[in-house]
N, C-alpha and C positions, 0 to 999 in steps of 0.2 A: 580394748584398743579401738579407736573410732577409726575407722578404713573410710568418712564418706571423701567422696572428691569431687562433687558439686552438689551445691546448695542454691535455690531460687525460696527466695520469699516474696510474696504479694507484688510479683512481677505483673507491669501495665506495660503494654505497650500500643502508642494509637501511631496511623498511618493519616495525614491529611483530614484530622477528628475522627477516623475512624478506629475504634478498640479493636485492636487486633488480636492483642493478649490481654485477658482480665482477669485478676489476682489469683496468678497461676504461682504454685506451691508444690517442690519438689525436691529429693534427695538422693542423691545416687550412690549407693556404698562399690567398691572394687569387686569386679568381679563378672560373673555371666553378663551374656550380653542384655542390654535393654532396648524395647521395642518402642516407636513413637509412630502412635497412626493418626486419621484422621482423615475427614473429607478434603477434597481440593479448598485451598481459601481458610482452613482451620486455624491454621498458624504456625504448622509446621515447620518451616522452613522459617520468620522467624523468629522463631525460638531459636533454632539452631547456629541463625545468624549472630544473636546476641549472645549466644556460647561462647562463639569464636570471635567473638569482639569484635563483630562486622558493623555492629551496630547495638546500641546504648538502651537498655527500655528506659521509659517515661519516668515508669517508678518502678518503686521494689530495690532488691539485693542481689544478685547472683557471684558466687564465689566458686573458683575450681580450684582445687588444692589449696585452698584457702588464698588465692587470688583473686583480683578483677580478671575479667576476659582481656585477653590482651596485653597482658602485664609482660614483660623481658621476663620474668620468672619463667612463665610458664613456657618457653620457649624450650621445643625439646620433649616435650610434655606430653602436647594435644595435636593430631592433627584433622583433617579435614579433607571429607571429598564432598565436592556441591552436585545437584543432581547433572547440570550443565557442566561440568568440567570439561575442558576440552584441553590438546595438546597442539603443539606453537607445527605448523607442520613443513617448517622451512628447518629445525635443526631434528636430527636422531635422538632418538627415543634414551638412549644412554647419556647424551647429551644435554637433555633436560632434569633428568632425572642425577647426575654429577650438580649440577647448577643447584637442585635444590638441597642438596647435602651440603652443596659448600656455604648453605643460606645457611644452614642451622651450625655452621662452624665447621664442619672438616674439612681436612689440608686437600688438596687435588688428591694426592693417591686414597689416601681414605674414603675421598665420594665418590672416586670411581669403584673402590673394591664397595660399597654401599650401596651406588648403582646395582649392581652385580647381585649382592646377597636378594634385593628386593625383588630384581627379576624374577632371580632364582624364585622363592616362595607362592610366585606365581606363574610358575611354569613359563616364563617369555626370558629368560637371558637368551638365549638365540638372537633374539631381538633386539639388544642391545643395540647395533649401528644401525638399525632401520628406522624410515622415516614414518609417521603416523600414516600416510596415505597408505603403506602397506599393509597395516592393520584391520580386521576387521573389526566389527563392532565390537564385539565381545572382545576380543584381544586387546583394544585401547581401553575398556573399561578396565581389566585386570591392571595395565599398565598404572590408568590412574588409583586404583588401590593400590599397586607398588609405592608409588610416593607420596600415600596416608600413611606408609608403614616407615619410612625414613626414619632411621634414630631411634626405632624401637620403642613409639610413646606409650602412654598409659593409658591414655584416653585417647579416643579416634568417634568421630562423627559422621558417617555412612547416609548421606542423603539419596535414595533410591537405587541401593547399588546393584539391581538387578533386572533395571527398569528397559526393557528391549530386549532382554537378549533371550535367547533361545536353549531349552532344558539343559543342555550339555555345557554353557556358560555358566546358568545361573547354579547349578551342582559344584562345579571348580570356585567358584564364590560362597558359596554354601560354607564348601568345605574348608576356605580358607578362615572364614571368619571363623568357625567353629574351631579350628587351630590355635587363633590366637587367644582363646578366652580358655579359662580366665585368668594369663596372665596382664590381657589388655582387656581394657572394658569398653565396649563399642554399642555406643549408642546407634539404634537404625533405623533409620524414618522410611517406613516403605507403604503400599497399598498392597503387597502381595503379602495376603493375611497364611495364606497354606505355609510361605519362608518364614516369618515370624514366628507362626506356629511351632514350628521345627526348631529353630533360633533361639527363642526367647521365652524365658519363665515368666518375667514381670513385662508390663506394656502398660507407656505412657500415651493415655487417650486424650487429643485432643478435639473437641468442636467449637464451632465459635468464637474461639479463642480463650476459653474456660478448661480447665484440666481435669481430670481423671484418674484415676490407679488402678489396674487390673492385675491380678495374682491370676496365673493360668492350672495353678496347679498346687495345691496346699497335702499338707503332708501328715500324716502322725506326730509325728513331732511337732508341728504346729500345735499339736492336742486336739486336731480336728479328724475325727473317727468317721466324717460324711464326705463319701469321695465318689469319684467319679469314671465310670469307663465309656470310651463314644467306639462304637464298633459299628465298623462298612461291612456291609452283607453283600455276598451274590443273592439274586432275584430269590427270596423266601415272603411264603405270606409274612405279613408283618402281625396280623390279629394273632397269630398262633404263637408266633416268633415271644412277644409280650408278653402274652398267656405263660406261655412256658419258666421264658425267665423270672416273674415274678413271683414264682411258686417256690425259687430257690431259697436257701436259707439267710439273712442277713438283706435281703433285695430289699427295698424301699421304695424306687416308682423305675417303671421304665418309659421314657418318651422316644417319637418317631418323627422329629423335627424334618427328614424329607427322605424322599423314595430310597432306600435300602442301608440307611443311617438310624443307629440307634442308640442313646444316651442311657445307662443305668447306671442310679443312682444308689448307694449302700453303704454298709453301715460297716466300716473294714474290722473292727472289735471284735462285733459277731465272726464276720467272715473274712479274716484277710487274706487267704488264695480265692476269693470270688472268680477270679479270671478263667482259672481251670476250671471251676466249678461249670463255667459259660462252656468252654469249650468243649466239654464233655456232653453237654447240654445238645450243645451243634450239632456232635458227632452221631449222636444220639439218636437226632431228628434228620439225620441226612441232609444237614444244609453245611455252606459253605460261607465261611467269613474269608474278605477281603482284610482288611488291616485291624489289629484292637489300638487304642492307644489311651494313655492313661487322663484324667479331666475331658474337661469340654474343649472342644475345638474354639480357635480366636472367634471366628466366625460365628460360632454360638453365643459367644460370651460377648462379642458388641451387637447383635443384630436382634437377639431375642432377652439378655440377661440386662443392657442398657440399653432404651429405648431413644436415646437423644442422637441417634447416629443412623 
């Protein structure tokens, strides 16, 4: 069964002759969330624009559930948070939030009990009759992913949803997105490559306005037997640290791309507990690991694995 629910073919799109997108090619199947990064100026945003039917590219195809963007079909469907979103700060938070339920068709009582449910999931119903100026930042962002979540769509588009705000926001964020997947699939354009990382298997790389695919994390099942563990150290020599691990069985190369960070590469066939194999290794040598986590970090995988960025 084919699950994809957007499709872009040899999408162009120029701004006043300038290529903003150039024969960008891409497919989304249902499911984990996906990531879209890129520098300022890359194209980020639109792309995202022409998702949501804001705007048309030059050339190319884009289809969502086998739609144009834009379509009354898809009404219901997809929704949208721009990075700028802002709230009307003369009516209540519930109040707005009723209004756009009754856009997508329900009766008053229904968008008010929808209001409600949306607060709810991000912890602000309290805030139902309050106006935006009582909000803080982080608390009006939550509000505006309340009314991404309206109607329950399938697809939702997350343009920097965590851009300002402070550790204890962007965790409640974190932790919402991760909630809805994967029965929604949320596309997220961010530059917070650590959230991503956490977030997102697959990441759409944009520069230039030229596309990219990154897989963060390939599997056995893949049939790919050459895998990856990045491990944060407390302060240990690193020449020993290397030495050591590479003497284990199934190891392959160890690198120390920066001060107490360290990438080993292996071979899972040979060795598929490698991790303990490290650990005991640590234990061994009286050192102390901060985090293991499985692949390369995003940050590795655009900064030293693709060069155009």
């Amino acid at each position: 069964m084919n699950n994809t629910i957007v499709q872009c073919q040899l999408i162009d799109h120029y701004y006043s002759g300038k290529k903003a997108l150039s024969n960008v090619n891409f497919n989304i199947t249902a499911g984990e969330p996906i990531g879209l990064v890129g520098p300022n100026g890359a194209g980020k945003s639109t792309l995202l624009n022409i998702l949501c039917g804001f705007l048309r590219p030059s050339s190319g195809i884009v289809t969502l559930f086998d739609q144009k963007p834009g379509s009354s079909e898809l009404n219901g469907k997809i929704s949208a948070l721009p990075q700028d979103a802002r709230l009307d700060p003369t009516f209540s938070i519930g109040e707005q939030l009723v209004f756009f339920a009754r856009l997508q068709g329900f009766s008053h009582k229904e968008a008010n009990n929808e209001a409600l449910r949306v607060l709810d999931n991000v912890a602000l119903k309290d805030s139902f009759y309050e106006k935006p100026i009582a909000l803080s930042h982080g608390m009006a962002k939550r509000v505006s992913i309340a009314q991404a979540l309206i109607g329950t769509p399938q697809l939702i588009l997350l343009d920097e949803p965590t851009a300002g705000l402070d550790p204890v926001n962007t965790r409640n964020i974190r932790s919402i997105i991760a909630e809805l997947s994967p029965d929604t699939t949320i596309i997220i354009s961010s530059h917070d490559l650590n959230e991503l990382g956490r977030l997102c298997q697959n990441i759409l790389l944009l520069d230039n306005g030229i596309m990219d695919s990154i897989q963060l994390n390939t599997t056995e099942e893949d049939g790919n037997f050459i895998q990856f563990l990045t491990i944060q150290m407390n302060p240990c020599p690193a020449t020993d640290f290397i030495g050591k691990i590479k003497l284990l069985e199934g190891v392959l190369h160890v690198s120390n791309p920066q001060k107490n960070e360290f990438i080993v590469e292996y071979n899972s066939k040979i060795e598929p507990k490698i991790d303990l194999k490290i650990i005991n290794c640590i234990a061994d040598n009286q050192w102390q690991y901060r985090q293991f986590s499985r692949g390369k970090t995003l940050e590795e995988k655009l900064f030293f694995e693709n060069k155009s960025i």
